[in-house]
Residue frames as qw, qx, qy, qz and C-alpha x, y, z in Angstrom:
[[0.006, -0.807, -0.525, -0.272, -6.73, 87.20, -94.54],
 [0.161, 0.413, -0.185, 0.877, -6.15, 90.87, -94.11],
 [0.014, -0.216, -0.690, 0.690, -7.12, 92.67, -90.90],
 [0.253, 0.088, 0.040, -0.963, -9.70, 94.80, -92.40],
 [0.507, -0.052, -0.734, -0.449, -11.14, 91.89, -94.40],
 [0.403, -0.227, -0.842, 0.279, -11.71, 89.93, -90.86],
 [0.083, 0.126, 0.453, -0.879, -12.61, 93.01, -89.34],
 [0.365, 0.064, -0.188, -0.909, -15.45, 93.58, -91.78],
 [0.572, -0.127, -0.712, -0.387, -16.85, 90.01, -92.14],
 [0.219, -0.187, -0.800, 0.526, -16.93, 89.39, -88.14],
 [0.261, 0.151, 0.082, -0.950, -18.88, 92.78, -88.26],
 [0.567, 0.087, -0.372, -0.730, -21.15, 91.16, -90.58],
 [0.444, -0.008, -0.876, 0.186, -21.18, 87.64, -88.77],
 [0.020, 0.184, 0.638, -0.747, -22.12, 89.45, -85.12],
 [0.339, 0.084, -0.080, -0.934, -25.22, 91.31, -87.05],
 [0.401, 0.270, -0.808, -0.335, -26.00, 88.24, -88.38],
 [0.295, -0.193, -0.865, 0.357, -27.23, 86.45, -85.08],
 [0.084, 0.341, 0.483, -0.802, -29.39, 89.22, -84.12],
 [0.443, 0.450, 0.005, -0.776, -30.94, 90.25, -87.69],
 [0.233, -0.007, 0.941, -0.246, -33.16, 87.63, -87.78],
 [0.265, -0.469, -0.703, -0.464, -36.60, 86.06, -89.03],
 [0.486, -0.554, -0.624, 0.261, -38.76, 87.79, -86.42],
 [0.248, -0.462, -0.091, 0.846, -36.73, 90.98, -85.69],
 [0.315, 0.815, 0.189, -0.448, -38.37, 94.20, -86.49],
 [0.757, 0.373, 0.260, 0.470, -37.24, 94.35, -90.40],
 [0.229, 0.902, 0.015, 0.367, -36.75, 98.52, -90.23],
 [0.534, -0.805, 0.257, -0.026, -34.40, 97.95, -87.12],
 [0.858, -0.020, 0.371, 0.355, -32.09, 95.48, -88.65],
 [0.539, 0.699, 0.228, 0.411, -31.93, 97.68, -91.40],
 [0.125, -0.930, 0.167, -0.303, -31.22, 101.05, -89.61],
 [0.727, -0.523, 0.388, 0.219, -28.41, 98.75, -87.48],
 [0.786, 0.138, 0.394, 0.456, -26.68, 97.61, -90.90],
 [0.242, 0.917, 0.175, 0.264, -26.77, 101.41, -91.88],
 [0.392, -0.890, 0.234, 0.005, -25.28, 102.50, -88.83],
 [0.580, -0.529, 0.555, 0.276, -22.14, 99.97, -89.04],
 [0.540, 0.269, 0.579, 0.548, -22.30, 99.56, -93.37],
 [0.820, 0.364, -0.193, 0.397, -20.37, 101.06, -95.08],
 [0.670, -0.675, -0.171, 0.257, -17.91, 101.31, -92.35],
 [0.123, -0.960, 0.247, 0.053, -15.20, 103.84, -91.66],
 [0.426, 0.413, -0.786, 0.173, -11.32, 102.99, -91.36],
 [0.909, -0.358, -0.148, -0.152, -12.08, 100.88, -88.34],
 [0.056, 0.801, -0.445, 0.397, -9.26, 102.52, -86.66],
 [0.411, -0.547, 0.565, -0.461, -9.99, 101.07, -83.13],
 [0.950, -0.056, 0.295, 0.090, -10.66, 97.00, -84.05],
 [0.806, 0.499, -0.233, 0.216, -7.90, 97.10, -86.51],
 [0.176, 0.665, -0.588, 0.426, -5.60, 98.46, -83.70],
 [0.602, -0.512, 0.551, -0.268, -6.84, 96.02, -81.11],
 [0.897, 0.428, 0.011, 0.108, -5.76, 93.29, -83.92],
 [0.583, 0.638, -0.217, 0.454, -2.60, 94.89, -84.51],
 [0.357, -0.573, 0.611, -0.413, -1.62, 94.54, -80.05],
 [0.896, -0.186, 0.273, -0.298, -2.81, 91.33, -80.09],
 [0.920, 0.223, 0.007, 0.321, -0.74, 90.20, -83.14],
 [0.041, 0.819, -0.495, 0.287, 2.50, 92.68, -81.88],
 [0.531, -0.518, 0.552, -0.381, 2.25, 90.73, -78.77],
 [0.301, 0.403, -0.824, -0.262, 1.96, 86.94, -80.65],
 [0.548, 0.144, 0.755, -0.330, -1.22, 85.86, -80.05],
 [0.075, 0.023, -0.785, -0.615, -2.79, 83.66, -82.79],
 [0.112, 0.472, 0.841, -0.239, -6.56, 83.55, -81.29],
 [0.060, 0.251, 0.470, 0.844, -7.78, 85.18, -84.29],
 [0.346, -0.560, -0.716, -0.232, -11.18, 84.37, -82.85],
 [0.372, -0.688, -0.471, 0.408, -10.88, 86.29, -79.47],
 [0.257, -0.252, 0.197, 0.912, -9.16, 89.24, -81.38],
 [0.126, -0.424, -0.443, -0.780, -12.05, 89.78, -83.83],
 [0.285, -0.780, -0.524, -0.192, -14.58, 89.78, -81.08],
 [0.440, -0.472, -0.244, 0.724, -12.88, 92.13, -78.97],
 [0.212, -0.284, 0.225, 0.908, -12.61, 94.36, -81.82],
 [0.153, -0.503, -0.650, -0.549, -15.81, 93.69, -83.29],
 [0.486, -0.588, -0.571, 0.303, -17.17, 94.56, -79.98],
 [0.312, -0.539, -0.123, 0.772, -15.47, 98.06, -79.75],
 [0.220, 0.061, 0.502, 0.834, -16.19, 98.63, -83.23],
 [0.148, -0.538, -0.760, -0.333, -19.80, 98.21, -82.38],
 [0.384, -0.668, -0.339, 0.540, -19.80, 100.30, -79.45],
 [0.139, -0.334, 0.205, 0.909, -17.93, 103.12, -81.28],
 [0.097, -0.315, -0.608, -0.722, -20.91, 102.96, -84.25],
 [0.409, -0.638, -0.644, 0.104, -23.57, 102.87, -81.57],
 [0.387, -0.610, -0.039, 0.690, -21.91, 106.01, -80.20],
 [0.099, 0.014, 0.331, 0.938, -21.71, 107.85, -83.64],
 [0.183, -0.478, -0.663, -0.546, -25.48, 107.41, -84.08],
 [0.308, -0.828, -0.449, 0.132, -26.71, 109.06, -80.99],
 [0.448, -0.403, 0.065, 0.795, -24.21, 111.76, -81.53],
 [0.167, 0.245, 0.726, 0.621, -25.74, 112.34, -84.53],
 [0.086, -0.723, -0.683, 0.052, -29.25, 113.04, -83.01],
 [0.086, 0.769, 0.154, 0.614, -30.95, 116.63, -82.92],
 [0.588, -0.754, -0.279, -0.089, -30.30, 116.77, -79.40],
 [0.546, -0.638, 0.150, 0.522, -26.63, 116.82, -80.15],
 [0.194, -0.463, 0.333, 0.798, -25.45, 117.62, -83.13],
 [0.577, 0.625, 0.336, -0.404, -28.00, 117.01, -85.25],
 [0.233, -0.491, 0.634, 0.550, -26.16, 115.70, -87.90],
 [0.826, 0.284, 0.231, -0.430, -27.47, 114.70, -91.36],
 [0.677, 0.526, -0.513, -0.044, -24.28, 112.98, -92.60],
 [0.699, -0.528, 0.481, 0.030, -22.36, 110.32, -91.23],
 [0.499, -0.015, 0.723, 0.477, -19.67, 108.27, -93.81],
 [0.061, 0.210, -0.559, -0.799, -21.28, 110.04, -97.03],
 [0.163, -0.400, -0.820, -0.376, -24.24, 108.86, -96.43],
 [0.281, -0.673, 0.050, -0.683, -27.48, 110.31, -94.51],
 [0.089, -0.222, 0.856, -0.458, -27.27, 109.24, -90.68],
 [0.153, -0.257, -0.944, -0.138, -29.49, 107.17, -89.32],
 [0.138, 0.385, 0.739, -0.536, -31.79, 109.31, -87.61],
 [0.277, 0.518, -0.306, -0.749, -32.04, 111.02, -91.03],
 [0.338, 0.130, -0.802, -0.476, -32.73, 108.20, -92.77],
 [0.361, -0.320, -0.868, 0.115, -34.92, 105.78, -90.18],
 [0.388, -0.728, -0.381, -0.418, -36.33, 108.55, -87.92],
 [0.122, -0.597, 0.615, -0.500, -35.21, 109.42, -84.59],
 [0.908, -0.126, 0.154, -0.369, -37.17, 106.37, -82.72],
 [0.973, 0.181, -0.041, 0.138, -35.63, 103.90, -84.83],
 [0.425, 0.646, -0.424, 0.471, -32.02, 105.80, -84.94],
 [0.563, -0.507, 0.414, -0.504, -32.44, 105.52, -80.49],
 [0.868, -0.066, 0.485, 0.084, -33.14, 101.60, -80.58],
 [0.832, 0.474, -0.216, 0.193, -30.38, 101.09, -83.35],
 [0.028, -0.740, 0.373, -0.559, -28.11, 103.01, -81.26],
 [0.683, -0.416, 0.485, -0.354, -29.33, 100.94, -77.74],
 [0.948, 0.309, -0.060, -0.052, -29.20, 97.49, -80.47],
 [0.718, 0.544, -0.366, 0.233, -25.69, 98.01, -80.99],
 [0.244, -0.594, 0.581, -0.499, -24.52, 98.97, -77.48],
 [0.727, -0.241, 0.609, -0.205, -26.25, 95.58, -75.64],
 [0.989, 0.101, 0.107, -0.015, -24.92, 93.50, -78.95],
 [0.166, 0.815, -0.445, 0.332, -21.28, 94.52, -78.57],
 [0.516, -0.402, 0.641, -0.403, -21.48, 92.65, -74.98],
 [0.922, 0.110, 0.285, -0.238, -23.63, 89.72, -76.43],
 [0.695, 0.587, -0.408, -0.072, -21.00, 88.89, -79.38],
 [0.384, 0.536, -0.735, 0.159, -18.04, 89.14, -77.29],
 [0.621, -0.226, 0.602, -0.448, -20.13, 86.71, -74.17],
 [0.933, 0.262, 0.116, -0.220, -21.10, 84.39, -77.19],
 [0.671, 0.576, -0.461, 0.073, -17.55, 83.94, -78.84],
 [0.213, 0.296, -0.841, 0.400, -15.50, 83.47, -75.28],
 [0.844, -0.354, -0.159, -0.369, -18.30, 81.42, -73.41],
 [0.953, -0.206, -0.155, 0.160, -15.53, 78.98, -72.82],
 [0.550, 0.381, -0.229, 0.707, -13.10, 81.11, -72.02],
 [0.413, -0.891, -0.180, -0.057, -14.57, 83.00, -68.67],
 [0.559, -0.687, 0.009, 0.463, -11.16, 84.00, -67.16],
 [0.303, 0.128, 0.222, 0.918, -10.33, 86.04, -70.63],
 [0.180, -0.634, -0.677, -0.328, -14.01, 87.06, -70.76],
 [0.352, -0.822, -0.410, 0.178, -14.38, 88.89, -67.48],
 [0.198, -0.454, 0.191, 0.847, -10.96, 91.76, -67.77],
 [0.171, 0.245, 0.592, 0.748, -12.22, 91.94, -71.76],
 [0.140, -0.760, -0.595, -0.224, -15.63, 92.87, -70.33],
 [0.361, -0.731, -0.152, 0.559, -14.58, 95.15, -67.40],
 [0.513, -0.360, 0.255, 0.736, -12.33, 96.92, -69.89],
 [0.015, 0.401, 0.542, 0.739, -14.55, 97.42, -73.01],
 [0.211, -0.824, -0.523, -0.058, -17.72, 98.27, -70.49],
 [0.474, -0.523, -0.004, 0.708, -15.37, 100.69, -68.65],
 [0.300, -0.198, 0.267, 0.894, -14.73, 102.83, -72.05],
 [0.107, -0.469, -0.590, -0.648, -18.61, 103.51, -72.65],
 [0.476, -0.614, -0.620, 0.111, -19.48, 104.01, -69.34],
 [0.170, -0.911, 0.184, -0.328, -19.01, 106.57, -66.27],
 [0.117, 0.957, 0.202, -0.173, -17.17, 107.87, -65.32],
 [0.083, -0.589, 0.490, 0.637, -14.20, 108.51, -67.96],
 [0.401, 0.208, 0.834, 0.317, -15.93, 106.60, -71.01],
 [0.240, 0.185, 0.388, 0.870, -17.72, 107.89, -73.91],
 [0.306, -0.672, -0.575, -0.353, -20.82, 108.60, -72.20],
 [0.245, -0.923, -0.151, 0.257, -19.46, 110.91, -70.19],
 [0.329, -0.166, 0.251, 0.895, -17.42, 112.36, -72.61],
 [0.048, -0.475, -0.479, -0.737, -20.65, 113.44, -74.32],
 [0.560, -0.535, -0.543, 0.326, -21.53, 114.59, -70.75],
 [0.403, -0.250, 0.012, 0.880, -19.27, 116.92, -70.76],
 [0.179, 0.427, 0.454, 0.761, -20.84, 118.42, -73.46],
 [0.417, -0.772, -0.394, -0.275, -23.65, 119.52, -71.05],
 [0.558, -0.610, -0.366, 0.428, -21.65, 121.11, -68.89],
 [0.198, 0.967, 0.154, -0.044, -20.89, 124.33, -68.46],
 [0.383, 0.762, -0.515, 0.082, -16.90, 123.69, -68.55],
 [0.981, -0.027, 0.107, 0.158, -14.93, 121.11, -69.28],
 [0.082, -0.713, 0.527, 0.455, -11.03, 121.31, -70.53],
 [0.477, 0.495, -0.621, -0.376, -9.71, 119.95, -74.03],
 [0.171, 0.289, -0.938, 0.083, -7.97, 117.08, -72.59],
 [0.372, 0.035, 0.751, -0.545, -10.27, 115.90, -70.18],
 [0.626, 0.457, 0.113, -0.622, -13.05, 115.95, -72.45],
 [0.577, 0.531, -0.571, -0.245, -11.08, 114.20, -75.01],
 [0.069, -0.302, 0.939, -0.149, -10.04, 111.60, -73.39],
 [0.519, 0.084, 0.703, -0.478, -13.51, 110.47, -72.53],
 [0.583, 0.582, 0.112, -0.556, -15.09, 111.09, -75.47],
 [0.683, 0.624, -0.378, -0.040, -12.59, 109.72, -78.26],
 [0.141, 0.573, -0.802, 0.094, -9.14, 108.32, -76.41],
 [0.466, -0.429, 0.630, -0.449, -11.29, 105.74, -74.32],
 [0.945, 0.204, 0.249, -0.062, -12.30, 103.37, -76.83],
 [0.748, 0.571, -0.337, 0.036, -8.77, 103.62, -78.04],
 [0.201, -0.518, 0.739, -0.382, -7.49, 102.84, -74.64],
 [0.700, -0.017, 0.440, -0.562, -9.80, 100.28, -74.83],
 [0.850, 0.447, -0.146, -0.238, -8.47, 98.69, -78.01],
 [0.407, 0.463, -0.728, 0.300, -4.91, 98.53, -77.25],
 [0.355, -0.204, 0.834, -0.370, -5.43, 97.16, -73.26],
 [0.872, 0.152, 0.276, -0.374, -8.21, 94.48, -75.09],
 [0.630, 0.564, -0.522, 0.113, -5.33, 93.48, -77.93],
 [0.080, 0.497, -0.753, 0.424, -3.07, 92.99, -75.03],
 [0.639, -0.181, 0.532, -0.524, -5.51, 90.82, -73.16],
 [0.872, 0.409, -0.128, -0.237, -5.87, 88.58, -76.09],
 [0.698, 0.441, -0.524, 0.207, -2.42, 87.76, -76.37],
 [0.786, -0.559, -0.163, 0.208, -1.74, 87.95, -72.10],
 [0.470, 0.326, -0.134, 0.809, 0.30, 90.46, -72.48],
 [0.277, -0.242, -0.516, 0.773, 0.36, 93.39, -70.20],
 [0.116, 0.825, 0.405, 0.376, -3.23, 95.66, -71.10],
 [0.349, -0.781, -0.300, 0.422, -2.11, 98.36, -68.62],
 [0.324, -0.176, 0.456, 0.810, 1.43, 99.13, -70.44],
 [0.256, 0.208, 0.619, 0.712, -0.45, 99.32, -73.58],
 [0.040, -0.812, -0.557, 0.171, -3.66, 101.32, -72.20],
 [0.302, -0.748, 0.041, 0.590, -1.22, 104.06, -72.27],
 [0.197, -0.266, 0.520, 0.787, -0.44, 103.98, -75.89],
 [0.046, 0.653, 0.746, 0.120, -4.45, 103.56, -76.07],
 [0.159, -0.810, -0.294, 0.481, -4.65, 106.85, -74.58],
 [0.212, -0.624, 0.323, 0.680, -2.12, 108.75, -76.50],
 [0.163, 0.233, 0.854, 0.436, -3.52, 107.08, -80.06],
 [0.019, -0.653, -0.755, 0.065, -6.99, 108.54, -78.97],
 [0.032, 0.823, 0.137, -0.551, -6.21, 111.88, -77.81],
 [0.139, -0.412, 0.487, 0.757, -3.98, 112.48, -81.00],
 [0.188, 0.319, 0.882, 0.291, -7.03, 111.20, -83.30],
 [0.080, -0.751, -0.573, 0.318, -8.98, 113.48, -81.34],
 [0.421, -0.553, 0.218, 0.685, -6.83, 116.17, -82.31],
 [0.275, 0.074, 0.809, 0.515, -6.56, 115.03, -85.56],
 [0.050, 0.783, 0.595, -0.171, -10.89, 115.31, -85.33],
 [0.369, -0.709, -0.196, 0.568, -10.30, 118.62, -84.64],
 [0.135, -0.369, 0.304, 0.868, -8.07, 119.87, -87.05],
 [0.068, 0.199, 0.708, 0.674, -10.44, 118.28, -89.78],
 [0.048, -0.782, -0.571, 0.245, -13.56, 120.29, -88.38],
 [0.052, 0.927, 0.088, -0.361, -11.50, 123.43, -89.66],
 [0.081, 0.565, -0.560, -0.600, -9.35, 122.55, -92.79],
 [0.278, -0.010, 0.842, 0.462, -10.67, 119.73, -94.21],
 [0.459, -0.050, -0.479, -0.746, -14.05, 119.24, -96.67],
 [0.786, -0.020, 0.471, -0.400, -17.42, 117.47, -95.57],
 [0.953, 0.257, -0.105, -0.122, -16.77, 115.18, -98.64],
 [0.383, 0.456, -0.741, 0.309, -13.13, 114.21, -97.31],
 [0.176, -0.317, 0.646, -0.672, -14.63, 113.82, -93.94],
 [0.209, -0.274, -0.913, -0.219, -17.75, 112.35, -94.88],
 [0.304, -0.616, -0.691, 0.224, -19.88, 114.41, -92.42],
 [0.053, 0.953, -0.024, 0.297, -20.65, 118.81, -92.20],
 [0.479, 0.058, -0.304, 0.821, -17.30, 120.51, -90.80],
 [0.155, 0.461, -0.156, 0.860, -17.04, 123.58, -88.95],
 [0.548, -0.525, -0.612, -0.222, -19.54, 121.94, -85.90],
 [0.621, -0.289, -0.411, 0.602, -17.03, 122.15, -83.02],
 [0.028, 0.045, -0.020, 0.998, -16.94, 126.24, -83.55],
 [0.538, -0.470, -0.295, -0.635, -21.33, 126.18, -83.96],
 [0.794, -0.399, -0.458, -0.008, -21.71, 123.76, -81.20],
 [0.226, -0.835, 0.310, -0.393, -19.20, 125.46, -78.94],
 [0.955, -0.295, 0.031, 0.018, -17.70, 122.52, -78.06],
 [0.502, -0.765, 0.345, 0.209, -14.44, 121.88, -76.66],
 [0.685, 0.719, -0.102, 0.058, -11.45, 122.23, -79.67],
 [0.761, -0.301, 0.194, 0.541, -7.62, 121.56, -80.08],
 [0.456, 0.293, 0.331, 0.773, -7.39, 123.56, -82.87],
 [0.019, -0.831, -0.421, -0.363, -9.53, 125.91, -81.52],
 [0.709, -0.667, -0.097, 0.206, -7.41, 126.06, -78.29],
 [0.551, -0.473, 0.308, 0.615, -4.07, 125.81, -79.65],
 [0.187, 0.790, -0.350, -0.468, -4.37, 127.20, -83.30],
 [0.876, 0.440, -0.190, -0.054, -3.99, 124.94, -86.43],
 [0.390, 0.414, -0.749, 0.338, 0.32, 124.46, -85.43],
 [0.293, -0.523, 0.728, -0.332, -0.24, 124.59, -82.29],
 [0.883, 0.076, 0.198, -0.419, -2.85, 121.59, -82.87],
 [0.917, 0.327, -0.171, 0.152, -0.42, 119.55, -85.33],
 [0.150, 0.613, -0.651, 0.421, 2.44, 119.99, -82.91],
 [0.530, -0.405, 0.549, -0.503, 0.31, 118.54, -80.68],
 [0.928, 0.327, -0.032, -0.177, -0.82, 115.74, -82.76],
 [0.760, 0.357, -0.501, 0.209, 3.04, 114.53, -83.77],
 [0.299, -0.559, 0.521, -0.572, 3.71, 115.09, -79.87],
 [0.843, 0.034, 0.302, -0.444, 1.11, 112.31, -79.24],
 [0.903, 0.368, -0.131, -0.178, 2.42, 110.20, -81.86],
 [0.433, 0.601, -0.562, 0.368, 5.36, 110.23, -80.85],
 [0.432, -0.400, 0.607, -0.534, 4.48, 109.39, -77.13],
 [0.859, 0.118, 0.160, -0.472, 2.45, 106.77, -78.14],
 [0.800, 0.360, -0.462, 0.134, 5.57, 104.74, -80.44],
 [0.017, 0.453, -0.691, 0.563, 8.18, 105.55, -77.01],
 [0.581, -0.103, 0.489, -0.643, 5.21, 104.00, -74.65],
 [0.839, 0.232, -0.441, -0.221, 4.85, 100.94, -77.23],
 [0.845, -0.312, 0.430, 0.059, 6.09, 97.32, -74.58],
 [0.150, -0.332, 0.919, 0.151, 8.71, 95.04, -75.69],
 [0.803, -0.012, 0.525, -0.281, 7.33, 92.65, -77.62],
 [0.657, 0.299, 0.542, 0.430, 7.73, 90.40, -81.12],
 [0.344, 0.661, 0.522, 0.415, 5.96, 92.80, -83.22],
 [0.223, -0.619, 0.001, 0.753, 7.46, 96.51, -81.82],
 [0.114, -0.208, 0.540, 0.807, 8.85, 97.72, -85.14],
 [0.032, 0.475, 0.835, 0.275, 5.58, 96.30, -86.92],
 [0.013, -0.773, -0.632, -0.049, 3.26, 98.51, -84.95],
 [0.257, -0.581, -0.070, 0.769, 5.06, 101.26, -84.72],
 [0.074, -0.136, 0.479, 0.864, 4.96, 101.83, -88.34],
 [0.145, -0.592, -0.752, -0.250, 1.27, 101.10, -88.08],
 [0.190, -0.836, -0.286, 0.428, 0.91, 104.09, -85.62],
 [0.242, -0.320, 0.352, 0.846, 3.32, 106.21, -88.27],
 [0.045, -0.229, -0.837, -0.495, 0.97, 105.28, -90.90],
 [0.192, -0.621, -0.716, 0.255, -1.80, 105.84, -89.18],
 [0.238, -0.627, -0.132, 0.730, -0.73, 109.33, -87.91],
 [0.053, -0.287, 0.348, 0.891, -0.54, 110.46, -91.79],
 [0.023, 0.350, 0.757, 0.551, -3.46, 109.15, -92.99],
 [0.351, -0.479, -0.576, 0.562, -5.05, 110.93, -90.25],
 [0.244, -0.437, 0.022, 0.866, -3.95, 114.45, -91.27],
 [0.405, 0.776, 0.209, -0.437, -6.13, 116.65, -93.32],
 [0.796, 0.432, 0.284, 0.315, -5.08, 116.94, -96.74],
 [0.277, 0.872, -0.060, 0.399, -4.56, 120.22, -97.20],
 [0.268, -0.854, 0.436, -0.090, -2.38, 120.73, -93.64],
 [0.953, -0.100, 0.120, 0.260, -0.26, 116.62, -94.37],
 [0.611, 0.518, -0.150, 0.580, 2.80, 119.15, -96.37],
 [0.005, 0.842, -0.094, 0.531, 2.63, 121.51, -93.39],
 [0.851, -0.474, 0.021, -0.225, 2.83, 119.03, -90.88],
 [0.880, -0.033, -0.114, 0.461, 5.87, 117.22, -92.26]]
């Protein structure tokens, strides 16, 4: 089974336990909104793609890890969303959730997915408590304070922040969080690979970035040009469309060098190559190369 396939049906498995006879029926709903139909699922497919680099076969502890971050990261798009921050009314091509369910309901989908993230990945390694506790420390760590994503939207409130800094929190930490959770799966080293978490994230971020000012809302799936209304902290806005996609193949490049030793090197590198181009606006992928 492909990653994406495994990625998507765990997704739908974890929901599954919670959206229930009993549960409110508009909450279930507004939760299956928020995480169907799902993005690339960047950050579980890459903590899949450390786990099998590294040559673990515990399919089972790899999807929750990554089901787990995946939730976290949806749970995190929908309160971004709200009128308090960007008031978005798109998310994936569709309307968001507070647009579609209300704000109320778009709040407790939002809290729903955050405390079942934890529950999935406590229910799948029950018997496993000495992988359990780093997997927890590490995923709670990238939502939390004080370099996770909830104070990267922190930042936002402040009255200055820098590029990087900001980024990281906001966007690099649940992809530091995928690669050092891969790596925990397989007992491999999560630090080493935290570091090509980082450098994956910011360059995504980047990435973010450039599409906020070359691409379309219907490539993107959501309104462009926010980062420039919202005043909020830009690469491209900082460094200028090159300077931005210098930075970006900078990153990508740091990020394949900073790849461990293991089985599957070569493998994920070209997953991070890959990656890096599908990444790239359309219109700037000829200028880039």
């Amino acid at each position: 089974m492909d990653a994406t396939t495994r990625i998507e049906q765990a997704l739908a498995a974890a929901i599954d336990t919670v959206a229930v006879p009993g549960c409110p029926p508009r909450l279930a709903e507004a939760v299956r909104h928020a995480v169907f139909p799902g993005g690339a699922r960047v950050r579980p497919r890459l903590c899949l793609a450390v786990a099998a680099a590294c040559g673990s076969r515990d399919y089972a502890a790899a999807d929750a890890a990554g089901v787990a971050i995946e939730l976290l990261h949806c749970a995190s798009l929908v309160h971004d969303d709200l009128p308090c921050f960007d008031d978005s009314p798109l998310r994936r091509g569709v309307p968001s959730v507070h647009r579609a369910f209300g704000e109320p309901l778009a709040v407790l989908a939002g809290d729903a997915l955050i405390i079942l993230a934890f529950e999935h990945l406590a229910r799948v390694l029950a018997d496993s408590p000495e992988r359990l506790a780093p997997l927890l420390l590490t995923i709670s760590r990238s939502v939390g304070m004080p370099h996770g994503i909830t104070a990267g939207q922190a930042w936002e409130c402040e009255p200055q922040v820098t590029v990087e800094e900001y980024h990281r929190a906001k966007t690099g930490s649940l992809f530091t969080a995928a690669t050092a959770a891969g790596a925990l799966v397989a007992g491999a080293d999560a630090e080493a690979w935290s570091v090509v978490g980082d450098k994956i994230g910011e360059a995504y971020q980047v990435a973010d970035d450039l599409r906020d000012v070359a691409a379309s809302a219907q490539e993107v799936g959501k309104p462009v040009g926010r980062d420039a209304v919202l005043n909020r902290p830009s690469a491209a806005g900082e460094l200028g469309i090159d300077g931005a996609i210098a930075r970006l193949r900078g990153l990508v490049t740091g990020a394949i060098d900073a790849i461990p030793a293991c089985p599957g090197r070569d493998q994920f590198a070209e997953v991070l190559m890959a990656e890096s181009r599908r990444i790239m606006p359309k219109d700037l992928a000829q200028r880039a190369a």
